[in-house]
C-alpha positions as a Markdown table, in Angstrom:
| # | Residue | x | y | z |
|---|---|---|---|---|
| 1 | Unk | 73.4 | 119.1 | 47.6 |
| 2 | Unk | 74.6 | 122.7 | 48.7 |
| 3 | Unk | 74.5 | 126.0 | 46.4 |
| 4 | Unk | 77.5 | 127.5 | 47.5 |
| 5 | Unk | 77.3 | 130.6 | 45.5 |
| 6 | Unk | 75.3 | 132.4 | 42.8 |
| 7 | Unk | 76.2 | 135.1 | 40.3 |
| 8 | Unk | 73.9 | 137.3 | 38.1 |
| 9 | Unk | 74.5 | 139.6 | 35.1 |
| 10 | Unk | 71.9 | 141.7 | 33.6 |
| 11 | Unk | 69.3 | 139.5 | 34.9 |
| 12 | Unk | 66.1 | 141.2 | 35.6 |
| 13 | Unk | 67.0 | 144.4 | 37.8 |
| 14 | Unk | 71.0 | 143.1 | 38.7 |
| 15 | Unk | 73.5 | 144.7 | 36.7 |
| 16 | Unk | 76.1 | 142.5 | 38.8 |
| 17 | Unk | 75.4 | 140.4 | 41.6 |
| 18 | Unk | 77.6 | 137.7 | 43.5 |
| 19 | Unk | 76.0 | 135.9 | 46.7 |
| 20 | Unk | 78.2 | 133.3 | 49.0 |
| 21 | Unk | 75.8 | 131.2 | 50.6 |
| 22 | Unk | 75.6 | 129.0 | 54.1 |
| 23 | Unk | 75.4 | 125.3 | 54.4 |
| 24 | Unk | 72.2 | 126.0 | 56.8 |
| 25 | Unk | 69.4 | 128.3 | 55.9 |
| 26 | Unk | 69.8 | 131.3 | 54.6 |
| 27 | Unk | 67.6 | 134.5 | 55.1 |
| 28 | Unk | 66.9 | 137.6 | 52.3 |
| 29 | Unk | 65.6 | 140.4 | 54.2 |
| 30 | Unk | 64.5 | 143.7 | 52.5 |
| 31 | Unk | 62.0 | 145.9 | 51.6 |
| 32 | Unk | 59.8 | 145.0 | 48.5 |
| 33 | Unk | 60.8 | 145.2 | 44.7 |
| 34 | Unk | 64.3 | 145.2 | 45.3 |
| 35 | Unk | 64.9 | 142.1 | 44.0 |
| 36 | Unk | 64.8 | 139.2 | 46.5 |
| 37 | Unk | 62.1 | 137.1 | 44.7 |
| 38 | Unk | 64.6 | 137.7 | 41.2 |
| 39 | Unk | 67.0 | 135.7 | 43.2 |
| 40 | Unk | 65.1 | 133.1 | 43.9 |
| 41 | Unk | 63.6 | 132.6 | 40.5 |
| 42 | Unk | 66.6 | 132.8 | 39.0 |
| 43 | Unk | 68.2 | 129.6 | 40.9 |
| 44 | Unk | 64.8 | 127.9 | 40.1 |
| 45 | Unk | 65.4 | 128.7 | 36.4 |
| 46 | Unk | 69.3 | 127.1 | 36.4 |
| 47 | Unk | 67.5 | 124.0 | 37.8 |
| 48 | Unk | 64.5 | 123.5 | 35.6 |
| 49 | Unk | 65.1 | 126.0 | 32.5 |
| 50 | Unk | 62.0 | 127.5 | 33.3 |
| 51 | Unk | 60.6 | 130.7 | 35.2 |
| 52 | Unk | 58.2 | 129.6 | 38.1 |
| 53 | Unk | 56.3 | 133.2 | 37.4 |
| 54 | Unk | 55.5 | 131.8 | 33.5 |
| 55 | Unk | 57.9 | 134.5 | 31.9 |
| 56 | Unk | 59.9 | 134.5 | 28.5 |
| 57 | Unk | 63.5 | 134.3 | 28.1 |
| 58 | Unk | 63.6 | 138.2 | 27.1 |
| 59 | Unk | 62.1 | 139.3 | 29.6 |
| 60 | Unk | 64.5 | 138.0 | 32.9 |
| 61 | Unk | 66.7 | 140.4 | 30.8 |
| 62 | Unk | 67.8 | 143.7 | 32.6 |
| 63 | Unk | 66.0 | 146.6 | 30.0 |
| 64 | Unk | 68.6 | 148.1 | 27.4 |
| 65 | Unk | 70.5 | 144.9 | 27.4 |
| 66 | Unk | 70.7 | 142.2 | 24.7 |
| 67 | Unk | 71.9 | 138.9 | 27.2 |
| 68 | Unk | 72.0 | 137.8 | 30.7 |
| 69 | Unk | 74.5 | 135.5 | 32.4 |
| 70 | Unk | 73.7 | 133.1 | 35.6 |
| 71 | Unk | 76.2 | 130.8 | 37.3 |
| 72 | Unk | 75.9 | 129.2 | 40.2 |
| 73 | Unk | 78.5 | 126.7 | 42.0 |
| 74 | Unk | 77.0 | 123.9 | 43.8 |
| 75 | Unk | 78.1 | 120.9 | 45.5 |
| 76 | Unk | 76.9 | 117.5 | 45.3 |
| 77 | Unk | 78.0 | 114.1 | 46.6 |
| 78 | Unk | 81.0 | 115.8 | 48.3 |
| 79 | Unk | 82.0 | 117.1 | 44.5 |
| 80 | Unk | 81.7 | 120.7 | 43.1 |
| 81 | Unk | 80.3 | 121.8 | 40.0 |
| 82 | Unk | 79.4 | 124.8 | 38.3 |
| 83 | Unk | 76.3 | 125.9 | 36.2 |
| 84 | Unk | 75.8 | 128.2 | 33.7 |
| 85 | Unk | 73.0 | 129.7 | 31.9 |
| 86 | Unk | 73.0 | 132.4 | 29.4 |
| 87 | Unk | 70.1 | 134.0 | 28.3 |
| 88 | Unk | 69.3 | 135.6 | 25.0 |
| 89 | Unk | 66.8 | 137.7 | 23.7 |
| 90 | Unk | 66.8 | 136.4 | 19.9 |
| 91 | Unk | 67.7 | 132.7 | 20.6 |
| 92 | Unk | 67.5 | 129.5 | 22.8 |
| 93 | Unk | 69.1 | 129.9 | 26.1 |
| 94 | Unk | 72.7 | 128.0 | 26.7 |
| 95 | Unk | 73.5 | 125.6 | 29.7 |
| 96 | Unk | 76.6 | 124.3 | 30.8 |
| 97 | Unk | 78.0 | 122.2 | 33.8 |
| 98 | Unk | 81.2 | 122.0 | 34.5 |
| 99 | Unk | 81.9 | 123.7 | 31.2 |
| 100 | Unk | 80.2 | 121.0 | 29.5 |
| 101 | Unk | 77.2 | 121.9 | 27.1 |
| 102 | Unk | 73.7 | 120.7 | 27.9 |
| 103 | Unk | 71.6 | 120.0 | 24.7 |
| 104 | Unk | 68.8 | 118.9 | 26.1 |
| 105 | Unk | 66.5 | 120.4 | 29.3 |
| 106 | Unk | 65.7 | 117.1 | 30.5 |
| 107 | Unk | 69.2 | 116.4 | 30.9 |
| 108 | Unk | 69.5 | 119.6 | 33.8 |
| 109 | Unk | 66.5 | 118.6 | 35.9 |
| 110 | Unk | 67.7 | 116.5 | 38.9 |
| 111 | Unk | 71.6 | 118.7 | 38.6 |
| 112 | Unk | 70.3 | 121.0 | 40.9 |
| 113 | Unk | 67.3 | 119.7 | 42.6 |
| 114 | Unk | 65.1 | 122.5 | 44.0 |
| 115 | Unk | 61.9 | 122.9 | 45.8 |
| 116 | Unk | 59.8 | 126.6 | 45.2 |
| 117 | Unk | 57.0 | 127.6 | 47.3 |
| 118 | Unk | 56.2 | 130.8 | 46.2 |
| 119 | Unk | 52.3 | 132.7 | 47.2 |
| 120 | Unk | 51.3 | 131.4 | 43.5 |
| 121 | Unk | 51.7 | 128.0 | 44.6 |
| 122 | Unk | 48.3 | 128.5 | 46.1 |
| 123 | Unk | 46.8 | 127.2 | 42.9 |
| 124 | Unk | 47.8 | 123.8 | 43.1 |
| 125 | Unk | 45.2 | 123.8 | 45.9 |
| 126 | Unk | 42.8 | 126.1 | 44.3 |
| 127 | Unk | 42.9 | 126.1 | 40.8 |
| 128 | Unk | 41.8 | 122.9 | 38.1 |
| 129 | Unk | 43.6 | 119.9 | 37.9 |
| 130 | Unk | 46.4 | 121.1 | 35.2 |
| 131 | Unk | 48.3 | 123.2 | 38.2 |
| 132 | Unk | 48.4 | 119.7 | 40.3 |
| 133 | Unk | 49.6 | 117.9 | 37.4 |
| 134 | Unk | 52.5 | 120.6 | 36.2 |
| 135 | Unk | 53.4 | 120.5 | 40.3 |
| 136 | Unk | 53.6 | 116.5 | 40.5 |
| 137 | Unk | 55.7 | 116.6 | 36.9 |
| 138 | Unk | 58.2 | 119.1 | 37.9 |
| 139 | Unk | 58.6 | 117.3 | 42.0 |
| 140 | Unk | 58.8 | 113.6 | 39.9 |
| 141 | Unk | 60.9 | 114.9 | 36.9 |
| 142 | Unk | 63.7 | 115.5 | 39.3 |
| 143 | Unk | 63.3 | 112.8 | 41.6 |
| 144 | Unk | 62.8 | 109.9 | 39.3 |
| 145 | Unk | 65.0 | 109.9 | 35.7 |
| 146 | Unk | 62.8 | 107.3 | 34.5 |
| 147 | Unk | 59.3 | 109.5 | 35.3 |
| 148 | Unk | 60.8 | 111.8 | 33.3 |
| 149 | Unk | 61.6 | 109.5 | 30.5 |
| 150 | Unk | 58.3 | 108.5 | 30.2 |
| 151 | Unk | 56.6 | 111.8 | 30.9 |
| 152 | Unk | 58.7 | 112.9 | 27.8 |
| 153 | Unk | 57.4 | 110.0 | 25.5 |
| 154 | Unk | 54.1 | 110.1 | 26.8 |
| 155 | Unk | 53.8 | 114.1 | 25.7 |
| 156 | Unk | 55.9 | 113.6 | 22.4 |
| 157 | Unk | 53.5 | 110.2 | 21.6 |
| 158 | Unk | 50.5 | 112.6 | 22.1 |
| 159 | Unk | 51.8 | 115.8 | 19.8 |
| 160 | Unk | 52.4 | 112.7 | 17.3 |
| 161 | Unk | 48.7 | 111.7 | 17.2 |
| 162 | Unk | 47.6 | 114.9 | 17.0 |
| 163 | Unk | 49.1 | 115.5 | 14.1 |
| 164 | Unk | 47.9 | 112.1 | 13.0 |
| 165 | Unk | 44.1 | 113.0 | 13.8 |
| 166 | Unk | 44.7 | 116.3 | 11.3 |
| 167 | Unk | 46.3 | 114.8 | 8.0 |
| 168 | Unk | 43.4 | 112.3 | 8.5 |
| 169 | Unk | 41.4 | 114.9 | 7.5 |
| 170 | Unk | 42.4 | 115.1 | 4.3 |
| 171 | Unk | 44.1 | 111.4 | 3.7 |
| 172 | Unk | 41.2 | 109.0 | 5.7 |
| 173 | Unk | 43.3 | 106.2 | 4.6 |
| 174 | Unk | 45.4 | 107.1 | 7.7 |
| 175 | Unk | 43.0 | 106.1 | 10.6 |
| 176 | Unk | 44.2 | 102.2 | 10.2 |
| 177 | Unk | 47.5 | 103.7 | 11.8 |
| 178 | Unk | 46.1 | 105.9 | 14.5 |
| 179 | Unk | 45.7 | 102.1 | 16.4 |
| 180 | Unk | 49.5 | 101.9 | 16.8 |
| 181 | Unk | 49.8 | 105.2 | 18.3 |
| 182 | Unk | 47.4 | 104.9 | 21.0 |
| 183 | Unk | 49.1 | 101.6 | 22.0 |
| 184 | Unk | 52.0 | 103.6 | 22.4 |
| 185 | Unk | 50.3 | 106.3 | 24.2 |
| 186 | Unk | 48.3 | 103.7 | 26.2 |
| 187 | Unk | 51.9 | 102.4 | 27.1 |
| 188 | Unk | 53.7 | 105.5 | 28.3 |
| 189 | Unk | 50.9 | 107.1 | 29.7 |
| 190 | Unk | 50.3 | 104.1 | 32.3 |
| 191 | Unk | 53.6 | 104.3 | 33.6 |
| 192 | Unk | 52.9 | 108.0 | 34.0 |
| 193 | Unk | 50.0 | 107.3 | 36.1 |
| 194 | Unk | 51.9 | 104.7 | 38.8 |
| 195 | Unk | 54.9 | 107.3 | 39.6 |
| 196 | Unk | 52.0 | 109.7 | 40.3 |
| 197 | Unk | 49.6 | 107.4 | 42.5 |
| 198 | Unk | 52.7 | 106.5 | 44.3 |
| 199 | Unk | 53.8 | 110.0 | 45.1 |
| 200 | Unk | 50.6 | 110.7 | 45.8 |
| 201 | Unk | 50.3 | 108.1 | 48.2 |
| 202 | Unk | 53.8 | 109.2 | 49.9 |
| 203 | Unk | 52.5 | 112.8 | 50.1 |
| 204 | Unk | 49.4 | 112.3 | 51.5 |
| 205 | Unk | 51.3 | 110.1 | 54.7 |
| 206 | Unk | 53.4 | 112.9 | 55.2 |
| 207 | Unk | 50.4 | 115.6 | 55.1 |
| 208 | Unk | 48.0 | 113.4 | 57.4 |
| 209 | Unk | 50.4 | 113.5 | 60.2 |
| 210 | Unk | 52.0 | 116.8 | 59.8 |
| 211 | Unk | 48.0 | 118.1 | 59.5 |
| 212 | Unk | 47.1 | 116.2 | 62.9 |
| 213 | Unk | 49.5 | 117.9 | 65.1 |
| 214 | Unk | 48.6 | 121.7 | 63.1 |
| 215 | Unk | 44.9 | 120.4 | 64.2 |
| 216 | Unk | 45.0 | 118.6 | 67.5 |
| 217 | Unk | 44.1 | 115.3 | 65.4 |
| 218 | Unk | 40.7 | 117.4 | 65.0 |
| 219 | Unk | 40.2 | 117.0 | 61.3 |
| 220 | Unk | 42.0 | 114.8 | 58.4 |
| 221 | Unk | 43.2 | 115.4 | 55.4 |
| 222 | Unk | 43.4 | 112.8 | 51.8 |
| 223 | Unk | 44.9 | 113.3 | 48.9 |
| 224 | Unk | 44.5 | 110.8 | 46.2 |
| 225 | Unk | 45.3 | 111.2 | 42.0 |
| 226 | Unk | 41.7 | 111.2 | 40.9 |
| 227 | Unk | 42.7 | 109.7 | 37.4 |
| 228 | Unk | 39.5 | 109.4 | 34.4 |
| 229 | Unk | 40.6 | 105.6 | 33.5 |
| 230 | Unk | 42.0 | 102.5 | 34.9 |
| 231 | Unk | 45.1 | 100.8 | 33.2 |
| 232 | Unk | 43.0 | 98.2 | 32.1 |
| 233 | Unk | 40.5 | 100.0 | 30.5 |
| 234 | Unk | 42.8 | 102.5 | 29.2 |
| 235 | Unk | 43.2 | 101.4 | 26.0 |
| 236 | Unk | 39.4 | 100.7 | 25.7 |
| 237 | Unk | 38.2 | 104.2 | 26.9 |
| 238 | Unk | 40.9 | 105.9 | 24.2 |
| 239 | Unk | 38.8 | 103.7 | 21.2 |
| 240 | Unk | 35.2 | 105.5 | 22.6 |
| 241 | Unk | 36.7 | 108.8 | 22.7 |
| 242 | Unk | 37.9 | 108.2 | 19.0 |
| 243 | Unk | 35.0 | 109.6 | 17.3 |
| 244 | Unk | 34.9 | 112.6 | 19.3 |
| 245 | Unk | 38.9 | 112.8 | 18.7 |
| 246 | Unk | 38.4 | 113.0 | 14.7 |
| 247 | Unk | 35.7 | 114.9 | 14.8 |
| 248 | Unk | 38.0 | 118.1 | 16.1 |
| 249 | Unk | 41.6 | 116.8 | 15.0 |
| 250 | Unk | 42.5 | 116.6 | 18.7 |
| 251 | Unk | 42.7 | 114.1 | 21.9 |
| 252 | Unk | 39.8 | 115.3 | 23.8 |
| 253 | Unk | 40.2 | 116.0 | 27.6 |
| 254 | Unk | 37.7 | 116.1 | 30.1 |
| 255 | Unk | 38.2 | 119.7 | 32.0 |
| 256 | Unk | 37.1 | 118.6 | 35.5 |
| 257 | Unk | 37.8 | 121.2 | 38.2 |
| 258 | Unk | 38.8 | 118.8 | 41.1 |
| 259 | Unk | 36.6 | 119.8 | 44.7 |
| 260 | Unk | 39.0 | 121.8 | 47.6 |
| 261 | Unk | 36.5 | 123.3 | 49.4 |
| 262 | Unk | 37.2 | 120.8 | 52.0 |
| 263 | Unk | 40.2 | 121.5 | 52.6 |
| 264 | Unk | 39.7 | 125.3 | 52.5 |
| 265 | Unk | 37.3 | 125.0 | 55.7 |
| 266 | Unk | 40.8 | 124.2 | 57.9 |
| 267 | Unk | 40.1 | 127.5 | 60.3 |
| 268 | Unk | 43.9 | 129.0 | 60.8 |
| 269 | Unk | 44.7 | 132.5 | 61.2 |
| 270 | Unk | 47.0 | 132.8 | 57.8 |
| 271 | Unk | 45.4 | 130.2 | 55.3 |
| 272 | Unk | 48.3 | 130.5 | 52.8 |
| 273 | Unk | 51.2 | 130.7 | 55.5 |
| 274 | Unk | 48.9 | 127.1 | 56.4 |
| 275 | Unk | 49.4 | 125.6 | 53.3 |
| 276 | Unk | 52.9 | 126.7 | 52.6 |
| 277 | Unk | 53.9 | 125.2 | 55.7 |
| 278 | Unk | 52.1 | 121.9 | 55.1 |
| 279 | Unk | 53.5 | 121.6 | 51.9 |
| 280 | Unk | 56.9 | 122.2 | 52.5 |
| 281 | Unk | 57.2 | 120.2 | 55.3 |
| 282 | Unk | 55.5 | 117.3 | 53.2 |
| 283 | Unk | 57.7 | 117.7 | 50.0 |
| 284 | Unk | 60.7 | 117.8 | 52.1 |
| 285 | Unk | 60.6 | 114.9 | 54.0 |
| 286 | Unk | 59.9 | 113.1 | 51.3 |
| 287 | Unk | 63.4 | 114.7 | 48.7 |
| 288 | Unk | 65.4 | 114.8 | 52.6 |
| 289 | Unk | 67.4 | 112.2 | 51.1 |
| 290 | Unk | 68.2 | 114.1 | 47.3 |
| 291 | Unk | 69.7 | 117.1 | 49.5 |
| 292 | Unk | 67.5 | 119.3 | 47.8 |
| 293 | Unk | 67.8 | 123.1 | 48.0 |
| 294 | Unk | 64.3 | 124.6 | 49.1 |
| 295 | Unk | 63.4 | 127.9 | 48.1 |
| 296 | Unk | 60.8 | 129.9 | 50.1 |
| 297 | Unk | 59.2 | 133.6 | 49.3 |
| 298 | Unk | 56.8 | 135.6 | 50.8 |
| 299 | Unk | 57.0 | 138.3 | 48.5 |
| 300 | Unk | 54.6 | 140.4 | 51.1 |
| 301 | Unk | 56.6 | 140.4 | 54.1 |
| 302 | Unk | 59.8 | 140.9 | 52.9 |
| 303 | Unk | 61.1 | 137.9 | 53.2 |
| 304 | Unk | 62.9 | 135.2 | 51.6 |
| 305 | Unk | 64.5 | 131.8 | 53.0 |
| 306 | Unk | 66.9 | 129.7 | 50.8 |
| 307 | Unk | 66.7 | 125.9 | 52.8 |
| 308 | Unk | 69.2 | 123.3 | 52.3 |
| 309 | Unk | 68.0 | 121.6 | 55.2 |
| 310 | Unk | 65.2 | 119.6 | 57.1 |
| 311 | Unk | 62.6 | 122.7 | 57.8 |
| 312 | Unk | 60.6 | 121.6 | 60.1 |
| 313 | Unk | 61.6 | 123.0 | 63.6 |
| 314 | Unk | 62.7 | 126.2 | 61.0 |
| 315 | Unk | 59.8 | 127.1 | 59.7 |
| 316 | Unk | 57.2 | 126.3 | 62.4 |
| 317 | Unk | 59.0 | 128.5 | 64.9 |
| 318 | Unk | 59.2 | 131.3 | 62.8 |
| 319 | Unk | 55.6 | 131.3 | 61.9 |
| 320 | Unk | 55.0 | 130.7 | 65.7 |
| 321 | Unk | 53.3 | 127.2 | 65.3 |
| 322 | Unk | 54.0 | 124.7 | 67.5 |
């Protein structure tokens, strides 16, 4: 998959903006706040529909205007298409590909596979377990349709129930059906669990070696989905926690903070250039195959890199690692 070109309107501090793009990599080079890291958030947005920095619709609109427009042309499988996204202050953004509305966001992810490391990413390392999780969602969602099918049910099954453990409050003759939905939610939820143990697993390969050679095969690095029940016991564990459940109209989850001191005590001279490069490498060997577009800022030095290709040799002479 290559982006061939992307055009802006009214979009965050662009009045107009058209950008042909390389094959290879391609480099952004300027002086802060002029609007290199809008770029790449707004190609991350025409994949996934969402802002990487958490913002709303209205505001990736340019001030004084009412709508913003992005299109980018792309090729894929030798074919080219074109995406657009318009973006309204008052109502639900609008995608198109090839003309062709989009009605649902799970129906973009995987168009336009992207990959965005961006200095915030340092939370999936340092923050709670809820960062990891929105990371492995978003890298699965567009590799695997079917993660994302049952990612979708899973979250839909559990907004059900919830609503479910509230009218019980009033209407207790309800609980006999709350059984059926945590069968359900026992169901998708499992499935869930495998694609991430088995990315997991794939990501962790990738990390141990490309951590041995950043330390001399020195220290090691794991990373394992540290998951609160088994899939046997699933079902089981969901029944004890029922009590708890109606007692605040909610599923309950436990808040664990997952340890990453370990990892922190790696002694390099730039931790998060460290961990960006680890990362990127990782994630791209294992979505080489997807052709995915990987998107790079370091809003601090002035710098932004657009990848469509392997990075490895790229990146590791740039940052002067060998």
């Amino acid at each position: 998959m290559i982006i061939k070109s992307l055009e802006l309107k009214n979009y965050r501090n662009y009045d107009e903006l058209s950008m042909n793009f390389a094959s290879g990599t391609n480099l952004l080079y300027g002086d802060n706040a002029q609007g290199k890291t809008n770029i790449l958030e707004s190609i991350y947005l025409s994949a996934t529909t969402k802002s990487h920095r958490g913002n709303k619709d209205r505001e990736l609109i340019k001030f004084e205007e009412n709508e913003a427009h992005i299109r980018i042309h792309f090729e894929k499988q030798g074919i080219d298409h074109q995406l657009d996204m318009h973006l309204k202050k008052n109502k639900a953004k609008g995608v198109a590909i090839d003309r062709i509305p989009i009605r649902r966001s799970s129906d973009l992810l995987g168009q336009i596979p992207v990959i965005l490391f961006s200095p915030e990413d340092l939370k999936i390392v340092k923050s709670g377990p809820s960062e990891r999780r929105k990371f492995l969602d978003i890298e699965l969602s567009q590799m695997e349709r079917l993660y994302l099918y049952q990612l979708t049910n899973y979250n839909k099954i559990l907004v059900q129930r919830n609503n479910l453990l509230k009218q019980i409050r009033f209407q207790n003759n309800l609980i006999e059906t709350l059984e059926a939905w945590d069968i359900q939610l026992v169901k998708y939820g499992s499935e869930v669990i495998k694609y991430r143990e088995k990315f997991i697993k794939h990501l962790g390969e990738v990390c141990q070696k490309i951590h041995n050679k950043l330390t001399g095969g020195k220290e090691k690095i794991l990373l394992e989905y540290d998951r609160d029940v088994g899939y046997d016991s699933y079902l089981t564990e969901l029944k004890k926690k029922r009590q708890k459940d109606l007692k605040y109209f909610t599923s309950m989850k436990k808040n664990k903070k997952l340890n990453s001191e370990g990892i922190e005590k790696t002694q390099v001279n730039n931790t998060s250039v460290y961990f960006f490069t680890l990362l990127i490498q990782a994630v791209d060997k294992l979505l080489e195959l997807l052709g995915t577009a990987i998107i790079f800022g370091l809003t601090s030095l002035g710098l932004t890199i657009i990848f469509n290709e392997s990075l490895r040799n790229i990146v590791f002479q740039m940052l002067g690692l060998k």
